[in-house]
C-alpha positions as CSV (number, residue, x, y, z in Angstrom):
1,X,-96.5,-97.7,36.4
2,X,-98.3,-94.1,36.7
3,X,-95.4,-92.6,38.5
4,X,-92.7,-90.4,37.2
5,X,-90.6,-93.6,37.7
6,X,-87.6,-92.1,35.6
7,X,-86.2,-90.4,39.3
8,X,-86.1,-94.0,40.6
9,X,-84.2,-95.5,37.4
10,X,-81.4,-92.3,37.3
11,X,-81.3,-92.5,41.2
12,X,-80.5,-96.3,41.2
13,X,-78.0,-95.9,38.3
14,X,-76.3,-93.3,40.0
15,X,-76.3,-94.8,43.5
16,X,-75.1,-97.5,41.7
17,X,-71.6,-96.1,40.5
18,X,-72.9,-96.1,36.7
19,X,-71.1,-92.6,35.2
20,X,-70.5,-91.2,31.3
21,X,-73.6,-88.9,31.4
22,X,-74.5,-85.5,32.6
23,X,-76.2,-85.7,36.1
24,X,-77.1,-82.0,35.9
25,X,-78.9,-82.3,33.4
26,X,-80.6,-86.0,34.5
27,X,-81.2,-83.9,37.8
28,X,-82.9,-81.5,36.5
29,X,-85.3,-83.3,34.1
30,X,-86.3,-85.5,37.0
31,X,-87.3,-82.2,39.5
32,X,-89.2,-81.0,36.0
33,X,-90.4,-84.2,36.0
34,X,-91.9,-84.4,39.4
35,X,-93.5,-80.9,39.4
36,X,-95.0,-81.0,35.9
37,X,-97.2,-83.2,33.5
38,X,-96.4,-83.6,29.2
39,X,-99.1,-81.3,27.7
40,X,-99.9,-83.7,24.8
41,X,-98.6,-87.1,26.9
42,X,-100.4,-87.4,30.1
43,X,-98.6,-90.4,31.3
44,X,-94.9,-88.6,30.9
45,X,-94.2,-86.5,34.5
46,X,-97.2,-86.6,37.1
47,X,-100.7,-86.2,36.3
48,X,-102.1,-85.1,39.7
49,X,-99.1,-83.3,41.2
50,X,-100.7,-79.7,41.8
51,X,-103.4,-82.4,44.2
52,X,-100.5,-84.5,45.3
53,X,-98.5,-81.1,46.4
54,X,-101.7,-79.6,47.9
55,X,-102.8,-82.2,50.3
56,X,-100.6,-85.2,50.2
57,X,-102.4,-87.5,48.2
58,X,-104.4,-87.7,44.9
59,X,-108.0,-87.6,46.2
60,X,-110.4,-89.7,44.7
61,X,-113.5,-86.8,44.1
62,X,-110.9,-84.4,41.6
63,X,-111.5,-86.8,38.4
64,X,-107.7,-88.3,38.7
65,X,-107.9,-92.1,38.1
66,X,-105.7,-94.3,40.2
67,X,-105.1,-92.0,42.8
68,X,-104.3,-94.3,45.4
69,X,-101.9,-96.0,43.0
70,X,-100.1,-92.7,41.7
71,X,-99.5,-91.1,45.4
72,X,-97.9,-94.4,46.1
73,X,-95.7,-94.1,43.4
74,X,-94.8,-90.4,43.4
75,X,-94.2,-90.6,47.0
76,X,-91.8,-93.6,46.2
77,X,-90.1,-91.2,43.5
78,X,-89.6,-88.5,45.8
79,X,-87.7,-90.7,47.9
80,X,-85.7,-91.2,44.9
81,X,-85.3,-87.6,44.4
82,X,-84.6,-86.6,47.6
83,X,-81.9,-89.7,48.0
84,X,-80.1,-88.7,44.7
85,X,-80.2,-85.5,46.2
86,X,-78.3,-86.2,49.1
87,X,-75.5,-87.7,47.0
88,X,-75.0,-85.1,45.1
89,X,-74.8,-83.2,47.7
90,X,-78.0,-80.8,46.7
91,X,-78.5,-78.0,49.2
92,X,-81.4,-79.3,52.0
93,X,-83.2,-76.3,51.1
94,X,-83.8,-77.7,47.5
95,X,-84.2,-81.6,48.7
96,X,-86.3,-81.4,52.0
97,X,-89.4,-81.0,50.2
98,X,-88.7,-84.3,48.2
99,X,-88.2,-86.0,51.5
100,X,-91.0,-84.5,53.3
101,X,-93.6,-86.2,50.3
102,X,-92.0,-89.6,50.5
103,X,-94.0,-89.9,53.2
104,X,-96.9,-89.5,51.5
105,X,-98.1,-92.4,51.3
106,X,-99.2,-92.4,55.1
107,X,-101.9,-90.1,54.1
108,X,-103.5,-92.6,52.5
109,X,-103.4,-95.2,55.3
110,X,-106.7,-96.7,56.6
111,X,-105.5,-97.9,60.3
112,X,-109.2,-99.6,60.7
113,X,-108.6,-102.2,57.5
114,X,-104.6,-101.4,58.2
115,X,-104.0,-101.2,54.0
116,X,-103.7,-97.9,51.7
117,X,-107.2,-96.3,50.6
118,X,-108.6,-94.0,48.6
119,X,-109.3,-90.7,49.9
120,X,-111.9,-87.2,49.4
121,X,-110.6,-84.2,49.6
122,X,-112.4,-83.5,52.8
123,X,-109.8,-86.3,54.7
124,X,-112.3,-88.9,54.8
125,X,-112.0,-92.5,53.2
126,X,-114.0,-93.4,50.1
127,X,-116.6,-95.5,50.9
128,X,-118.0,-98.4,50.7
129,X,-114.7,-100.0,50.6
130,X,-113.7,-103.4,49.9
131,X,-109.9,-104.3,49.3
132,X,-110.3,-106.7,46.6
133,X,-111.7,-104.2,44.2
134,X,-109.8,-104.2,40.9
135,X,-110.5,-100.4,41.0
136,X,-110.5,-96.9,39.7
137,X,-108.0,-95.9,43.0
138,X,-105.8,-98.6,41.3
139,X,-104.0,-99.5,38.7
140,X,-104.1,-103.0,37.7
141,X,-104.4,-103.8,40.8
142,X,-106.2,-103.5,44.0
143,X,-105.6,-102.4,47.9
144,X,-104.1,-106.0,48.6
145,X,-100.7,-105.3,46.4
146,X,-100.6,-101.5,46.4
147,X,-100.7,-101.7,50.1
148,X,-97.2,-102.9,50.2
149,X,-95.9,-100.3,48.0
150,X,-93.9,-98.6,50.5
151,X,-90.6,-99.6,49.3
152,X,-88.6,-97.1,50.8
153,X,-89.8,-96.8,54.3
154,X,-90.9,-100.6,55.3
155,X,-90.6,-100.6,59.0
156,X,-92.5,-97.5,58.9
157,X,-95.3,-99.5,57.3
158,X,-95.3,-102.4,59.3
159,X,-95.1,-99.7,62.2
160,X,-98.6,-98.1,60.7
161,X,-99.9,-101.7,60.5
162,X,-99.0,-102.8,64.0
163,X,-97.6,-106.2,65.0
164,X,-100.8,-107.6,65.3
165,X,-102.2,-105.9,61.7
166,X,-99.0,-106.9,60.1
167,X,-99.4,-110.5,61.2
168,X,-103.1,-110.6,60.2
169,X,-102.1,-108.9,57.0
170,X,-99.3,-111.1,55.9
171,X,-101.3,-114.5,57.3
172,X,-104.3,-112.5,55.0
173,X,-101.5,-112.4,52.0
174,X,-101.0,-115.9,52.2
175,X,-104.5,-116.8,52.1
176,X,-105.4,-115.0,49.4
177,X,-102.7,-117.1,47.3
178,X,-105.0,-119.9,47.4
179,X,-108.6,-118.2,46.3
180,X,-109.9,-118.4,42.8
181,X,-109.9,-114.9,41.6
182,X,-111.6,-115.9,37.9
């Protein structure tokens, strides 16, 4: 929701077959779209990206809300990018830097509580942390869902997690199905 989700919906169209528009253009607007943010509408491109580009994540001490929640999606998106890319046969030179950041989201991978976390720009985790914060690092959400936003690389993830963390994670999942939240 606070990524430049556009490169995931003109990927997935073209991937898709769907023709009668110019791709060029679409291409373009999408690498604008990754590298820039609207100067009067802050949720059109990527709020963040100068932070995301600098150290692979949206720290959470440079007054970005929902950083945890934006590098997961940008990194998703420039998996999009960098896979439109490759179909239409964009030079690697121009797409290896989109591929490079859809890996982003590792940066923000706690292996001690195995889910995604906010982090300074120092490299350490914000703290105290508890994953069932409906929190700023967030959006609409909390560590618990956006930890499984890795749509694009999720062996990688359950890799990150372990065998053992992915099992306690996903028995963890199913527990949390049955507790009140209100």
């Amino acid at each position: 929701m606070v990524g430049n989700n556009s490169a995931s919906v003109v990927a997935d169209a073209y991937l898709k077959g769907l023709r009668g528009y110019d791709i060029e253009t679409l291409w373009e607007a999408v690498l604008h779209g990754a590298n820039s943010v609207h100067p009067a509408v802050s949720s059109t491109g990527r709020t963040g990206y100068q932070e995301y580009n600098q150290y692979g994540y949206i720290p959470c001490d440079v007054r970005i809300t929902q950083n945890v929640a934006r590098t997961l999606e940008y990194a998703y998106n420039d998996w999009c990018i960098y896979t439109l890319g490759q179909a239409l046969n964009r030079p690697q030179e121009e797409i290896a830097v989109y591929g490079q950041r859809a890996m982003n989201y590792k940066n923000l991978f706690d292996p001690e509580h195995t889910l995604m976390r906010g982090k300074h720009t120092d490299g350490t985790f914000r703290t105290p942390f508890h994953p069932t914060d409906w929190s700023r690092d967030f959006t609409e959400g909390n560590s618990w869902h956006y930890s499984w936003s890795v749509f694009h690389d999720p062996q990688c993830l359950i890799d990150l997690m372990g065998v053992h963390g992915f099992s306690i994670t996903c028995w963890t999942l199913s527990l949390l199905s049955r507790v009140p939240w209100g």
